[in-house]
Every structure is written in C-alpha cells, then in structure tokens.
N, C-alpha and C positions, 0 to 999 in steps of 0.2 A: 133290733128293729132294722130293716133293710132302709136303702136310702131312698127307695120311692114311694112307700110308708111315710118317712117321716117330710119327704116333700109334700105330698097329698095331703098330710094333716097341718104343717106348718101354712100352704096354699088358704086351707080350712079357718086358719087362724084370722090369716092376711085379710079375706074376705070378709071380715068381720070385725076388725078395728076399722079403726079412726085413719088410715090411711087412703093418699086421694090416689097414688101408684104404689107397685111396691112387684119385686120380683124375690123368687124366693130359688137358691142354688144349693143341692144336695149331691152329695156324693159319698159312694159306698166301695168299699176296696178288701181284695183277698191274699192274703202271700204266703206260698208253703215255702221251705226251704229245708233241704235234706244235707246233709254231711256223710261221704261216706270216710273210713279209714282202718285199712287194714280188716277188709270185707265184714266191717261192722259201723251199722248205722252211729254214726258219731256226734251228731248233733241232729233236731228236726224240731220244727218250727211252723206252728200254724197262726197265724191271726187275723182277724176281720175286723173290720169297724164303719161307723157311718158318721154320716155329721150333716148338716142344715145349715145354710146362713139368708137371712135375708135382708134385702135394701128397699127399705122406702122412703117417699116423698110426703110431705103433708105441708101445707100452704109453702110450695116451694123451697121447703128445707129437704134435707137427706139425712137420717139414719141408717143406722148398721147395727144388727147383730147377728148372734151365729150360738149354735148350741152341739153337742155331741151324746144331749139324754133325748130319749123320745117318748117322754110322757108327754099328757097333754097338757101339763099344770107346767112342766119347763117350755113348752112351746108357745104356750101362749105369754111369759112372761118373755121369751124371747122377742116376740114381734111388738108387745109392749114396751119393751125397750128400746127397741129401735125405733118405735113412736115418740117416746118419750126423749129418745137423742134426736130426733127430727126437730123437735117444737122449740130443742133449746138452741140450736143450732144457726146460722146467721141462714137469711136466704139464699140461694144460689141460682137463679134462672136460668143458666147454662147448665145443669149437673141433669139431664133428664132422661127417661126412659127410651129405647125404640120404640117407633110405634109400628115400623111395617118391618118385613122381610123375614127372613131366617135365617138360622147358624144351619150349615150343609149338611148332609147326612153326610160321616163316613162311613165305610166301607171296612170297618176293621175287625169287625166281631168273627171269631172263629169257632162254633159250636165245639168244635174236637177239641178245641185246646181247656175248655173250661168242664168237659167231661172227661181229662184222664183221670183213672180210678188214683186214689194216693199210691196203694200198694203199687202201680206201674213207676211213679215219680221217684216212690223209694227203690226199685230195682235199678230204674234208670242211674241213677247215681251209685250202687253199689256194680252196676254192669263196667261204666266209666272208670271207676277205678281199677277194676279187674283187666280191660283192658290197656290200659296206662301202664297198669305192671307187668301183662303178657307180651306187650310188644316187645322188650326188650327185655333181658334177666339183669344187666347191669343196675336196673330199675330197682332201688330194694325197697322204695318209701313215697308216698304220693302223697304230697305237703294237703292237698285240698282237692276233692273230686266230689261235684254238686250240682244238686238240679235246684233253681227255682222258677217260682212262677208268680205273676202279679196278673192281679185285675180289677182293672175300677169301672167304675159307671157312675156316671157323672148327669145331671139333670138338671136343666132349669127352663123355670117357669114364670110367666108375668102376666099382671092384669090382661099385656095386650097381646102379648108374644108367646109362645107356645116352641119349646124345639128339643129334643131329646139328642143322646150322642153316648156312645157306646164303646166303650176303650177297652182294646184285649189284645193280646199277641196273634198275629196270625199266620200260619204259612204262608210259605209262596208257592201257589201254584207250578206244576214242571211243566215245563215245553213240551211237546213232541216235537221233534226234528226226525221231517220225511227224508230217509235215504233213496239217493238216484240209484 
C-alpha cells in the first residue's frame, strides 16, 4: 500500500476516535541498486516500503504510534493506541499542535529521474565499468562500479494543518553562457 493510502485511511481513523488533535505522518520510499563487474550484472537490488505514525492529544495528554501494515484493523488499532498512550500519560499544556502556517513546498521532485526505465539503470552501471576499464589497459579489475537510486515522499497531515513535501534527486539545470 503506497504511503498516501495509508495516510488517507489512518487520517480516516483519527477522525473517528476519541482524539481532541492528532496529526498523522506517512512516508513511502523506493531503492534500486545495480552492481556491475566484469561486464556482468553482479549484484541488483530492488525495495520499497511505507509506513504511518501518528500523534495525538486528548485532555491534554500526548500519544504516539506508528504501524508499517496497512490494513484497516492494524490502522485502527494504531490510532487506538496512541489514544490509549494519551489517557495514561501525565498532562503536558506545552506539548501542542500548530494551529496556522505551513511547511514550504520544495522544489525538488524530478519527473525524469523517477521515470528511468530499470534496463537504462542496469546499463548505466554495466556502461561505468566498461569505461573504467577502457580508459586505461593497465586497468585489469574495477573493485565496484554502480548505479543507485532512492526516493521518498513523505506526508503529513493534521486536524488543522494540511502540507505535502516530495523528496527526489534532481538535476541541475545547465546554464547557457552567451559567447561575445
């Protein structure tokens, strides 16, 4: 289940207990990683995962939990529990939610880099080491030549607050530089 699934249904939960605030923060993440060696894929590596946690207030206490299943029977016993660590919890009048502003959009999501094809990412790394060894013949053994790639996205949500944020490698743009 992707991580703004399982924010949307944990939000669904929040809604719906016994909490007087409560904010709910998911994140979902991807990492290939290719090995080449001796013009043979040597190692390759795919994984993804998500997760959930949320924090609420109820008569001025604070709970926490957090889950990585996304049914709805684990979700809802997550937010239960974090009610349930709320109520036993001492007060705290200081410990409290925002109630205005936002976290900034950045600026960092790079469509092109979360659509290379894999078979691109595996040549890429079988390209790197071919070159490593063509450069020079004294070259006879390239200990580690590798592509990877990570990306998360990351979410949170609350009774009052609302603000999304999108985490990914991005190019850098090239200059032009006008010649006189």
């Amino acid at each position: 289940m992707s991580g703004k699934n399982l924010l949307e249904q944990a939000v669904a939960q929040c809604r719906k207990s016994a909490a007087d605030e409560w904010e709910v923060f998911s994140i979902e993440s991807r990492r290939l990683s290719v090995e080449a060696r001796e013009g043979e894929v040597d190692a390759f590596e795919v994984s993804d995962g998500a997760g959930v946690s949320v924090r609420v207030r109820v008569g001025g206490r604070t709970g926490f939990s957090y889950s990585a299943e996304g049914s709805p029977d684990a979700l809802k016993a997550m937010v239960e529990s974090a009610v349930s660590g709320a109520r036993s919890s001492d007060p705290d009048p200081d410990a409290t939610f925002s109630q205005t502003g936002s976290i900034p959009q950045l600026d960092l999501w790079d469509e092109n880099m979360s659509n290379v094809p894999q078979e691109e990412k595996i040549e890429s790394a079988l390209k790197l080491e071919a070159k490593v060894r063509d450069y020079d013949k004294r070259i006879k053994t390239v200990r580690q030549a590798s592509y990877r790639s990570e990306e998360h996205t990351s979410e949170l949500k609350s009774h009052s607050l609302i603000s999304y944020a999108v985490f990914c490698l991005k190019k850098k743009k090239k200059k032009k530089i006008k010649q006189k």
